[in-house]
N, C-alpha and C positions, 0 to 999 in steps of 0.2 A: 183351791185354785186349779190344782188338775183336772176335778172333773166339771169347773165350769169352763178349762179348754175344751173339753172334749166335747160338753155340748155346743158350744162356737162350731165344733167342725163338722160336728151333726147337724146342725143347722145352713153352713152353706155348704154339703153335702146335698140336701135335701133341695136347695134350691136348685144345685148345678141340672140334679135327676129332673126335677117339675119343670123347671123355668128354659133350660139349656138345653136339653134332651128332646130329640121329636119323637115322645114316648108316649103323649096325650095320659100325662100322670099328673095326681095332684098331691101336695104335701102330705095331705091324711092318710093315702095313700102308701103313702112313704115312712114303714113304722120301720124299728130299729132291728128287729129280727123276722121282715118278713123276706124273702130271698130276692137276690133284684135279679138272677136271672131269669130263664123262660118259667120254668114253676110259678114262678112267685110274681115279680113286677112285669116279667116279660121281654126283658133288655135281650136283644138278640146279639150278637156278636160285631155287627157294624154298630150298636150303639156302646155296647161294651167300651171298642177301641176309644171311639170318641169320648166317654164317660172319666178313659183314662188319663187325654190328653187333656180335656178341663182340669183332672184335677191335679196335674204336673204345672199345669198354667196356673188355678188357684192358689197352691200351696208351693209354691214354689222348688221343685224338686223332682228330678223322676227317674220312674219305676227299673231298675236293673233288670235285668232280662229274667233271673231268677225267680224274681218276686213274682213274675205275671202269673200267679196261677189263680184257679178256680176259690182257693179257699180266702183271699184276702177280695173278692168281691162275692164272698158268702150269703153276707148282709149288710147292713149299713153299719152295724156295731163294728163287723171286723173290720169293714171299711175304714174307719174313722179311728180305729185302733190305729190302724197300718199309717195311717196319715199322723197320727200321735205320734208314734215313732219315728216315724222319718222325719219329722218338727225337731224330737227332740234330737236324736242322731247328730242333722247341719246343725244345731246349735252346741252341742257338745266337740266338734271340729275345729281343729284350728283353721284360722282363712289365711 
């Protein structure tokens, strides 16, 4: 069950980058340890910001100032780590 969440968030991970992003990327593109900054997919730091705010919007939750660094937008795997987590985090919460 965990890791057919995690492909769930790998997948609209994947769309937010292709579909939402004015990245001119496409899904295949978008493999799970190819790096999404400038190396790799090429996300420059205005797409970065906005990359983050989809996915505060998407998943309902967002990034502490802490977290924002370089290694939880590594790849898409850590990416979708880091979003596993903070899923699991709010739900372990009392409201």
């Amino acid at each position: 069950m965990q890791e057919n969440r995690m492909d769930e968030i790998v997948e609209q991970l994947r769309t937010i980058i292709a579909e939402q992003l004015d990245a001119n990327l496409r899904r295949e593109e978008i493999t799970l340890d190819v790096p999404l900054l400038e190396e790799g997919l090429g996300l420059d730091s205005i797409m970065v910001v906005a990359l983050i705010t989809l996915v505060e919007e998407t998943f309902h939750f967002e990034f502490a100032e802490d977290e924002l660094e370089l290694g939880v937008m590594a790849n898409l795997r850590t990416l979708a780590a880091f979003v596993a987590a903070k899923q699991a985090q709010n739900q372990a919460e009392p409201v």
